[in-house]
VMD Tcl script that builds the backbone (N, CA, C; Angstrom):
set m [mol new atoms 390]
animate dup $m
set s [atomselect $m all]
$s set {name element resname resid chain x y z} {
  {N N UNK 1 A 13.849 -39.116 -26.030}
  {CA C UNK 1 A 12.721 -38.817 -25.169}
  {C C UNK 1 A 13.190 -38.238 -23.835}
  {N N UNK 2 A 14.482 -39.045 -23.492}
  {CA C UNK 2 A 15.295 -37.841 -22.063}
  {C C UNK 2 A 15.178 -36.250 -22.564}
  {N N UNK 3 A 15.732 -36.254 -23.015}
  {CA C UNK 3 A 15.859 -34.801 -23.188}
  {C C UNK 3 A 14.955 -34.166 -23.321}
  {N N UNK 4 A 14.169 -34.223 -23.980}
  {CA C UNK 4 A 12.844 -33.535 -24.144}
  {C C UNK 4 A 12.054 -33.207 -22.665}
  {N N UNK 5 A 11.927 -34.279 -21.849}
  {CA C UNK 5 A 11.461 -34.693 -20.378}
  {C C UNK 5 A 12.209 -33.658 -19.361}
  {N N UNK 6 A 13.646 -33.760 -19.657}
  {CA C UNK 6 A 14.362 -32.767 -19.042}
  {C C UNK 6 A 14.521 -31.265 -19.331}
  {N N UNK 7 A 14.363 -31.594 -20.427}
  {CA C UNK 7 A 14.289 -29.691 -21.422}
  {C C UNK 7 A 12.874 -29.190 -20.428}
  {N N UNK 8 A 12.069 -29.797 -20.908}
  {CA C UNK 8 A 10.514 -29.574 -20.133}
  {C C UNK 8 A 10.634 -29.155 -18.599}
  {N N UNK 9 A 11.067 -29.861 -17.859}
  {CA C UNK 9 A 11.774 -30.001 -16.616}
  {C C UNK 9 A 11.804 -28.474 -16.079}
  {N N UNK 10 A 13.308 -28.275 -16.674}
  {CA C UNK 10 A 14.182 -27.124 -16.489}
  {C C UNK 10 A 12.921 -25.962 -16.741}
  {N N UNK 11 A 12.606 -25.848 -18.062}
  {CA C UNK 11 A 11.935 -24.583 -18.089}
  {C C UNK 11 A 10.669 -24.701 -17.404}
  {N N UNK 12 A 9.868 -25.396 -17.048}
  {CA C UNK 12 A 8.742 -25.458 -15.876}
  {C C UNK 12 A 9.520 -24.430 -14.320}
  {N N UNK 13 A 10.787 -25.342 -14.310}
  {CA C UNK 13 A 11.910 -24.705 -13.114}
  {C C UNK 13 A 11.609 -23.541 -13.246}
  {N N UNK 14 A 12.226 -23.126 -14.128}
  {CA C UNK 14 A 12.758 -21.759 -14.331}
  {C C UNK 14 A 11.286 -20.617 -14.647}
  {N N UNK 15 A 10.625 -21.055 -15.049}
  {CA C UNK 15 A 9.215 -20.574 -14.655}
  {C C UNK 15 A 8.148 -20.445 -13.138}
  {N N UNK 16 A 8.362 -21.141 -12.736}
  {CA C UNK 16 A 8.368 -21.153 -11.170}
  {C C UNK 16 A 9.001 -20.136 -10.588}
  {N N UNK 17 A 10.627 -20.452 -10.980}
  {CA C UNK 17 A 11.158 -19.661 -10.257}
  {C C UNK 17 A 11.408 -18.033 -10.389}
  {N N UNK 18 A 10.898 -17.741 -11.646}
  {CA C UNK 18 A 10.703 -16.217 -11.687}
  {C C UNK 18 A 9.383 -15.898 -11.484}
  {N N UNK 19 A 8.156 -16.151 -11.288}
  {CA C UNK 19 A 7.154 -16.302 -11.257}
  {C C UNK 19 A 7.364 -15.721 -9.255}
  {N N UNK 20 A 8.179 -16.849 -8.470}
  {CA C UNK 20 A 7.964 -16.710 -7.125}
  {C C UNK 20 A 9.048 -15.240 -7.164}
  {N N UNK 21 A 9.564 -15.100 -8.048}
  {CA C UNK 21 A 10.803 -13.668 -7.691}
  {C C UNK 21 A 9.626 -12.451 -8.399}
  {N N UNK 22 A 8.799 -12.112 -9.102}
  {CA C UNK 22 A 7.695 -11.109 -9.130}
  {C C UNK 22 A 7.226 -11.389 -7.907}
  {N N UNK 23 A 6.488 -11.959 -7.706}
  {CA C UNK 23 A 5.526 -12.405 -6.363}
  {C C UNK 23 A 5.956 -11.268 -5.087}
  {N N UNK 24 A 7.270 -11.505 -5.062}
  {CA C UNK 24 A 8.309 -10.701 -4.250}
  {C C UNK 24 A 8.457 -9.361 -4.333}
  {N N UNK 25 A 8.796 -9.213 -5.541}
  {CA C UNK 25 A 9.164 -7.734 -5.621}
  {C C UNK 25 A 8.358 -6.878 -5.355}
  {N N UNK 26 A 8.887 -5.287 -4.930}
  {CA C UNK 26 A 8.205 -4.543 -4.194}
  {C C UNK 26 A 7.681 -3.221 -5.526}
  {N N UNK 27 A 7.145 -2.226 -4.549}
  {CA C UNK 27 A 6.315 -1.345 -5.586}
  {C C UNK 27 A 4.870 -1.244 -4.965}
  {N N UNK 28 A 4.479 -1.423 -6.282}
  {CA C UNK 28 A 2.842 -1.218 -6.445}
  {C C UNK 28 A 2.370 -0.263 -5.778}
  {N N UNK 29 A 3.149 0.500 -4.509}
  {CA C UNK 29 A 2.661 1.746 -3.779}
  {C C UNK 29 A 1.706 1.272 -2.688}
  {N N UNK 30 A 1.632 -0.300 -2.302}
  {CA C UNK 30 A 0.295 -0.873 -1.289}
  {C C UNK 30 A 1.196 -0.672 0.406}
  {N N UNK 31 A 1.966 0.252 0.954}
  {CA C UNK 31 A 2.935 0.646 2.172}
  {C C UNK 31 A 1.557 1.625 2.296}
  {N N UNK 32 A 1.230 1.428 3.737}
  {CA C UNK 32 A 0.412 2.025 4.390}
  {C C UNK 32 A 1.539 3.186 5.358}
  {N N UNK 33 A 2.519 3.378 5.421}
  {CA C UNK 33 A 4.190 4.047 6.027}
  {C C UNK 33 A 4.256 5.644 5.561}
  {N N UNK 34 A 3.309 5.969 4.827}
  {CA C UNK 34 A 3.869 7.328 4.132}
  {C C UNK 34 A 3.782 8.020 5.315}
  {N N UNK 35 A 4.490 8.836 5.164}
  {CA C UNK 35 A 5.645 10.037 5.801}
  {C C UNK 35 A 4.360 11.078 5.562}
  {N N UNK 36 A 3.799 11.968 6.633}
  {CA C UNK 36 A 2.700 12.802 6.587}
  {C C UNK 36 A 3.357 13.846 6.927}
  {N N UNK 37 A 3.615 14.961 6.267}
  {CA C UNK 37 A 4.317 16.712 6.470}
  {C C UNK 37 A 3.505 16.801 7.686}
  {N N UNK 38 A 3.825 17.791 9.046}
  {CA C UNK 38 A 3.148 17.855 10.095}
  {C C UNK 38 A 2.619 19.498 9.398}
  {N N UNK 39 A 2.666 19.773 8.358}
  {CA C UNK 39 A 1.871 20.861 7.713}
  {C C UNK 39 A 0.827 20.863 6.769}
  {N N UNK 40 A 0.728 18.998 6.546}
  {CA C UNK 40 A -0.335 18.767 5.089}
  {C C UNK 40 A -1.662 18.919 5.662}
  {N N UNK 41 A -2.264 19.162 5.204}
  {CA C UNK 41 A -3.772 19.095 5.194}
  {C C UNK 41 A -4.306 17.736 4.716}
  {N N UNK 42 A -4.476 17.282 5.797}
  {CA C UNK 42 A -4.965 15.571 6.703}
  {C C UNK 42 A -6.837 15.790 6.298}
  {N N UNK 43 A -7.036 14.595 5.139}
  {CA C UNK 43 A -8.528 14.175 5.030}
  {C C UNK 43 A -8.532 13.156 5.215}
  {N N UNK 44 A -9.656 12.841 6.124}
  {CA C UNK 44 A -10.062 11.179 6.624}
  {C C UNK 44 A -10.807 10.914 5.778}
  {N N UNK 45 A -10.426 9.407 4.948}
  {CA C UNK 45 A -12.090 9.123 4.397}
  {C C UNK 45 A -12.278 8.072 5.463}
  {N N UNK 46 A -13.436 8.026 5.821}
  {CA C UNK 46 A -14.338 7.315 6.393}
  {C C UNK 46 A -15.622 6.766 6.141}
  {N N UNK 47 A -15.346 5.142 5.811}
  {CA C UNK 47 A -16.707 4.722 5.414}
  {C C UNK 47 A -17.180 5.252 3.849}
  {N N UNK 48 A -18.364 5.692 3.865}
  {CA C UNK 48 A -18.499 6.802 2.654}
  {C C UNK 48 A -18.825 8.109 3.351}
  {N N UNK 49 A -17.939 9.000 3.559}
  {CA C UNK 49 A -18.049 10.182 4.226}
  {C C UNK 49 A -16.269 10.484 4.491}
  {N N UNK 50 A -16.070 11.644 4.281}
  {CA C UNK 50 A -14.755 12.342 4.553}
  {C C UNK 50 A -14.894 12.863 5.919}
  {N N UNK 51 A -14.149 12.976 6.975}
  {CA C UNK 51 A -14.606 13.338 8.356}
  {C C UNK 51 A -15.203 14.486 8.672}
  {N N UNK 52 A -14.804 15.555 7.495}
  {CA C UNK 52 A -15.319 16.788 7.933}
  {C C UNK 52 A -15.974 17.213 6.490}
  {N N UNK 53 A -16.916 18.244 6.076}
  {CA C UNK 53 A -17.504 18.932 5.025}
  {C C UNK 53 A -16.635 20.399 4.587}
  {N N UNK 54 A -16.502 20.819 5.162}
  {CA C UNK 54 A -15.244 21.789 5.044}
  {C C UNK 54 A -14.244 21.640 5.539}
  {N N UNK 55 A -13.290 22.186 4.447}
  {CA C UNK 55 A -11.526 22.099 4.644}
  {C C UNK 55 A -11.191 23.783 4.458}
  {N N UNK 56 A -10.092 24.314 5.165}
  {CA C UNK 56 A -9.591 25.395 4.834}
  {C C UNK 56 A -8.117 25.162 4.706}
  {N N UNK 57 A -7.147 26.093 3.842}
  {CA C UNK 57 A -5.094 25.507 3.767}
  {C C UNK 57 A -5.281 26.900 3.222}
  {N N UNK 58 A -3.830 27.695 3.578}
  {CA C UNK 58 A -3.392 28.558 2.659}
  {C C UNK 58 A -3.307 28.058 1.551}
  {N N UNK 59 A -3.069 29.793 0.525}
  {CA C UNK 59 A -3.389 29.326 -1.076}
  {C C UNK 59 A -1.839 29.163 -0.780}
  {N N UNK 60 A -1.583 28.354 -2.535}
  {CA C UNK 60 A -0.516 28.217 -2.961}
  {C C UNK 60 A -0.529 26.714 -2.993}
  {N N UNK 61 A 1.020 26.357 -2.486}
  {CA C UNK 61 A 1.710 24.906 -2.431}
  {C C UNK 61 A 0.656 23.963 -1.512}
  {N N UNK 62 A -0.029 23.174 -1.727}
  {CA C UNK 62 A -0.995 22.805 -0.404}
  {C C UNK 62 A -0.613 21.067 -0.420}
  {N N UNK 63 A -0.123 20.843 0.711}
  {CA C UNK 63 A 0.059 19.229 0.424}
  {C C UNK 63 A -1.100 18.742 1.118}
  {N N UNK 64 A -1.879 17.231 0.725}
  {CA C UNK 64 A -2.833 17.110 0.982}
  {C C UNK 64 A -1.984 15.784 1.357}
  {N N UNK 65 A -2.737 14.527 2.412}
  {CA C UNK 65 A -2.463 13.433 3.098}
  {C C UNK 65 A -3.789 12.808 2.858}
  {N N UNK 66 A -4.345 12.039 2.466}
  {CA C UNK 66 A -5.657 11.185 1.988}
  {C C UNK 66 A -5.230 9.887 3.093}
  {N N UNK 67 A -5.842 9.986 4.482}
  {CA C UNK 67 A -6.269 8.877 5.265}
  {C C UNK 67 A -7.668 7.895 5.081}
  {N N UNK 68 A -7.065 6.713 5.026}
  {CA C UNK 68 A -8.175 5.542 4.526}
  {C C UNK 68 A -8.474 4.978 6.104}
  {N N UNK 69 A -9.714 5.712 6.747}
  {CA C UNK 69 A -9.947 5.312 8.016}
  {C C UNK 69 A -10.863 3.879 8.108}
  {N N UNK 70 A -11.661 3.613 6.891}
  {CA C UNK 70 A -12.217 2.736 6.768}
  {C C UNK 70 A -12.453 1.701 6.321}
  {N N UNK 71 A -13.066 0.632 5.864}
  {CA C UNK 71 A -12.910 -0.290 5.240}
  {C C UNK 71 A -13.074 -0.638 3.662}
  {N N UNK 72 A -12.991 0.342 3.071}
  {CA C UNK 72 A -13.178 0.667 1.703}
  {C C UNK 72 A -12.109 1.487 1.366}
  {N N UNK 73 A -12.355 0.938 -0.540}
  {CA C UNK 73 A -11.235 2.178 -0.868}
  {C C UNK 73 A -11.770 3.415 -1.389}
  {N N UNK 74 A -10.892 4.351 -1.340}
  {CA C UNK 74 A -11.428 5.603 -1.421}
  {C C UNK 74 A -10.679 6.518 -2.254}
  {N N UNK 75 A -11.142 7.430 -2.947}
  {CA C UNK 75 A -10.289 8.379 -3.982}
  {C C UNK 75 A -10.253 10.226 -3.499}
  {N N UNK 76 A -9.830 10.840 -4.140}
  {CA C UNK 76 A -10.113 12.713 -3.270}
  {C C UNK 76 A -9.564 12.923 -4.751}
  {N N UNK 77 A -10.651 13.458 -5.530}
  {CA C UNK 77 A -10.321 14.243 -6.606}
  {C C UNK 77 A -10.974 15.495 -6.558}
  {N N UNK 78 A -10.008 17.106 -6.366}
  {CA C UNK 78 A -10.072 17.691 -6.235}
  {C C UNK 78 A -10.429 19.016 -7.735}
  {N N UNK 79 A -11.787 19.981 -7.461}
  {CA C UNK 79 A -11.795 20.169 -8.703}
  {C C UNK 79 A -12.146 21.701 -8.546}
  {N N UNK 80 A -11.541 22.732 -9.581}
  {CA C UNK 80 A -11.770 24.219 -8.919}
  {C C UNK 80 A -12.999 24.687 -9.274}
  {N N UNK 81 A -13.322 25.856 -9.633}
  {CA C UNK 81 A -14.250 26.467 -9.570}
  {C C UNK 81 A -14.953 26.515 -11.120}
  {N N UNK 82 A -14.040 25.777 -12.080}
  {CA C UNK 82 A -14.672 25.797 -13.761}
  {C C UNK 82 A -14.813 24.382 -13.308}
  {N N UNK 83 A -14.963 23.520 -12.797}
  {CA C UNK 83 A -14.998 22.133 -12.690}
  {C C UNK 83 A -14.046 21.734 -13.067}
  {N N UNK 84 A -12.613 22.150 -13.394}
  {CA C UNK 84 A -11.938 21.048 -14.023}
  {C C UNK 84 A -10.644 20.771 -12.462}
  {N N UNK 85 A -10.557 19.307 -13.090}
  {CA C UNK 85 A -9.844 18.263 -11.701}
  {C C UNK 85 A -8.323 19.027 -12.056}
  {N N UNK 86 A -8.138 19.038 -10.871}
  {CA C UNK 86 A -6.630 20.155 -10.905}
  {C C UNK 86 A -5.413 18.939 -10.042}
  {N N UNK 87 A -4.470 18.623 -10.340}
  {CA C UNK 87 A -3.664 17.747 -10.187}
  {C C UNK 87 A -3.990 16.377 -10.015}
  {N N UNK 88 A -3.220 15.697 -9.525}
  {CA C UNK 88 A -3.686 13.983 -9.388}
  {C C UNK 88 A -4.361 13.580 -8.478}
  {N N UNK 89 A -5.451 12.109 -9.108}
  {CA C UNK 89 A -6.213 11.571 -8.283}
  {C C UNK 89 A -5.687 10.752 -7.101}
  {N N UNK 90 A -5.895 10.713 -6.059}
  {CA C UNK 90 A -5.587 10.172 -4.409}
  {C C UNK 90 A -5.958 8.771 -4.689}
  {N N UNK 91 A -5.605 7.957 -4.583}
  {CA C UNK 91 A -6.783 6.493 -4.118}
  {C C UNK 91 A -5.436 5.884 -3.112}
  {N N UNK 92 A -6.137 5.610 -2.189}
  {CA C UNK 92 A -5.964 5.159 -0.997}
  {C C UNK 92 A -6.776 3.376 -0.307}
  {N N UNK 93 A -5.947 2.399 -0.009}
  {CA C UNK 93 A -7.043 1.203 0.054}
  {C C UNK 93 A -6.929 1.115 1.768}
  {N N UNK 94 A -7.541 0.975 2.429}
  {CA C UNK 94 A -8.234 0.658 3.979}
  {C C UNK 94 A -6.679 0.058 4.393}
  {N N UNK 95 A -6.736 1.594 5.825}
  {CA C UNK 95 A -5.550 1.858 6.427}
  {C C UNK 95 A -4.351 2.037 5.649}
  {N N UNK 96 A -4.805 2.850 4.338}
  {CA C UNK 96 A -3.323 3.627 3.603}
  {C C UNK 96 A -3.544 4.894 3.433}
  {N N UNK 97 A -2.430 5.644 3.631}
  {CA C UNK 97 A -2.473 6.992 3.518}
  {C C UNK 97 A -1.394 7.443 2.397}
  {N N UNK 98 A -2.321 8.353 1.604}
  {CA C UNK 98 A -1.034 8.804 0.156}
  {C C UNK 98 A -1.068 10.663 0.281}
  {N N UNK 99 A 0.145 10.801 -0.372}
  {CA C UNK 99 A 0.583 12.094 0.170}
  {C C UNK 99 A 0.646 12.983 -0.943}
  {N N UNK 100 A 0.349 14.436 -1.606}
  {CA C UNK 100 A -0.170 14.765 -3.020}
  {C C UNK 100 A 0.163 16.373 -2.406}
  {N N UNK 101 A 1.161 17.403 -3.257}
  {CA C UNK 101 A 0.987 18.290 -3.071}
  {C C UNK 101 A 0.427 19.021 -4.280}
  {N N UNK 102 A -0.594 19.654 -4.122}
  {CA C UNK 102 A -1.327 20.653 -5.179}
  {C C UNK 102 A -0.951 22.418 -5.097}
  {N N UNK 103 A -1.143 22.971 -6.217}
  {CA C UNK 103 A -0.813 24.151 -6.662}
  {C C UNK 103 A -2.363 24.603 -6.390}
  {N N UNK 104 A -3.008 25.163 -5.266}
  {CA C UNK 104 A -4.220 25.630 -4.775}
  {C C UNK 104 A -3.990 27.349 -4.986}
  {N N UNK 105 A -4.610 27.812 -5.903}
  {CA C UNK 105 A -4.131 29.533 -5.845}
  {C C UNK 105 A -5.879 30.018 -4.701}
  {N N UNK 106 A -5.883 30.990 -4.131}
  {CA C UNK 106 A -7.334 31.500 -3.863}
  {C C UNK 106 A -8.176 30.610 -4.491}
  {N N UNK 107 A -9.078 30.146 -3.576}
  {CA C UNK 107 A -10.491 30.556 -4.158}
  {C C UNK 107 A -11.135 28.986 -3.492}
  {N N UNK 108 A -12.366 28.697 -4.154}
  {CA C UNK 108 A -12.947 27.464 -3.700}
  {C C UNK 108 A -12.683 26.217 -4.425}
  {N N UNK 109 A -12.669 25.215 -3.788}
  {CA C UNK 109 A -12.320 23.852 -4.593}
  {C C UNK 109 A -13.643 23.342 -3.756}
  {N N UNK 110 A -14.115 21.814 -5.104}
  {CA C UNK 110 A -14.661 20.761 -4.225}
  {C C UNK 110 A -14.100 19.538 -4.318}
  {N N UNK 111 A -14.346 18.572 -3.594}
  {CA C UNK 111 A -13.791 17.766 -2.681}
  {C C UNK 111 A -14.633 16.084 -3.426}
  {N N UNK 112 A -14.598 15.507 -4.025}
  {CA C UNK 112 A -15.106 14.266 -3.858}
  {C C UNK 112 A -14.570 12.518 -4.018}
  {N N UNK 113 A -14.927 12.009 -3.811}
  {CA C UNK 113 A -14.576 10.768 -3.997}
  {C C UNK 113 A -14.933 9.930 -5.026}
  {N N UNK 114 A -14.489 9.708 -6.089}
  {CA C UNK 114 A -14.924 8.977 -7.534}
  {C C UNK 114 A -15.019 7.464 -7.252}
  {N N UNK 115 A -15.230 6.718 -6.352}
  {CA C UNK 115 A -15.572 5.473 -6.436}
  {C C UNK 115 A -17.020 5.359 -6.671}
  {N N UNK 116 A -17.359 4.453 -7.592}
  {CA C UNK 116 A -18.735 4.604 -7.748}
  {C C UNK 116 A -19.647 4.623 -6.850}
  {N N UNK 117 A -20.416 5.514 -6.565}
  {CA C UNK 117 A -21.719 5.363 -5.781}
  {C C UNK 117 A -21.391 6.106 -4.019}
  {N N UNK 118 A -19.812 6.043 -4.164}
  {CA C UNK 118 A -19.281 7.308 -2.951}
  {C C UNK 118 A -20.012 8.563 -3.490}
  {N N UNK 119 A -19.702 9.356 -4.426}
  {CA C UNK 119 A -20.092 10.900 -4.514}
  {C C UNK 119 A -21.684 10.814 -4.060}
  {N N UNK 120 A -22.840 9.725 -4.658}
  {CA C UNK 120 A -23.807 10.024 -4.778}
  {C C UNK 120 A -24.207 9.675 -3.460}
  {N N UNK 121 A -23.422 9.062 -2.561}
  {CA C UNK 121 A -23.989 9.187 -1.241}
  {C C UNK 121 A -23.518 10.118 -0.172}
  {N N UNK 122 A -22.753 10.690 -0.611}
  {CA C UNK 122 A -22.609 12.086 0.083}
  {C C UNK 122 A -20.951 12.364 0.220}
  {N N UNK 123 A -20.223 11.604 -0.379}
  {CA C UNK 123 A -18.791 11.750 0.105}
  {C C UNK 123 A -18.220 12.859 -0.839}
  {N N UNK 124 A -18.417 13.939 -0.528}
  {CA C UNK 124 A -17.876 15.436 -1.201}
  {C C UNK 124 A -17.751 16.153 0.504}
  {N N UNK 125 A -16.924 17.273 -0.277}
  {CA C UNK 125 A -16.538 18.401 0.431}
  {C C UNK 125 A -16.497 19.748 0.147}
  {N N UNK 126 A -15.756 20.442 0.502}
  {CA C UNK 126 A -15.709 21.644 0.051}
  {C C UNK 126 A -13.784 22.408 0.835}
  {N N UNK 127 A -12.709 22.660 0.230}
  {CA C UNK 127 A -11.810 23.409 0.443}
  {C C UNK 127 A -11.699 24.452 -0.291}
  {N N UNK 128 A -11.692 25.603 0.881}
  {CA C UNK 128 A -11.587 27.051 0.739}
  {C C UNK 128 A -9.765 27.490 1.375}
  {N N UNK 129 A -9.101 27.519 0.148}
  {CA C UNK 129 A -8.005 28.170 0.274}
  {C C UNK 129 A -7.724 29.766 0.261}
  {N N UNK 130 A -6.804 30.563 0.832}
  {CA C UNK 130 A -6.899 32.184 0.883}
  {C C UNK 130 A -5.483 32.490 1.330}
}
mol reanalyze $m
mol bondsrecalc $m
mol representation Tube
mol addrep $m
């Protein structure tokens, strides 16, 4: 019956103790620290609203910076002119900023935020690259 008591013991231990070493480890991408190009094209979300309705960036390489000014989280999925979403979705959680460079050739993009019930209250945009 010792042993068993102690076998039990140990691996409870040893469950704990990797349990508190995940807990720890880093990742997940939740560093509010990202490094902003002093050339990206900076969108605030705010609240449910992006700070501004129009964006303009040269065409081409366009790095975009997704600022979470508010207390919600927020997404910037960007989509061209056939509707289809052209590189990766942004999500950003209150006071994080993520950093995304897109392949923008000419022309118009729109701008919105896929959290539910953001788009339908007005959180879109509009970027005109040239």
């Amino acid at each position: 019956m010792r042993n068993i008591r102690t076998g039990g013991l140990l691996i409870s231990l040893g469950t704990a103790g990797l349990l508190a070493l995940a807990a720890c480890g880093g990742g997940g991408g939740s560093s509010s620290e990202t490094t902003v190009p002093a050339d990206a094209l900076v969108i605030k979300a705010e609240d449910i609203k992006f700070d501004k309705k129009d964006y303009t960036a040269p065409a081409g390489e366009v790095t975009v910076a997704l600022e979470s000014k508010g207390a919600q989280v927020h997404s910037l999925v960007i989509f061209d002119k056939s509707n289809t979403v052209v590189g990766e979705e942004l999500k950003v959680n209150p006071g994080q900023t993520k950093v995304e460079t897109y392949d923008l050739p000419a022309g118009t993009y729109s701008l919105i935020c896929d959290i539910p019930g953001h788009k339908e209250a007005g959180m879109t945009a509009t970027l005109t690259t040239s």
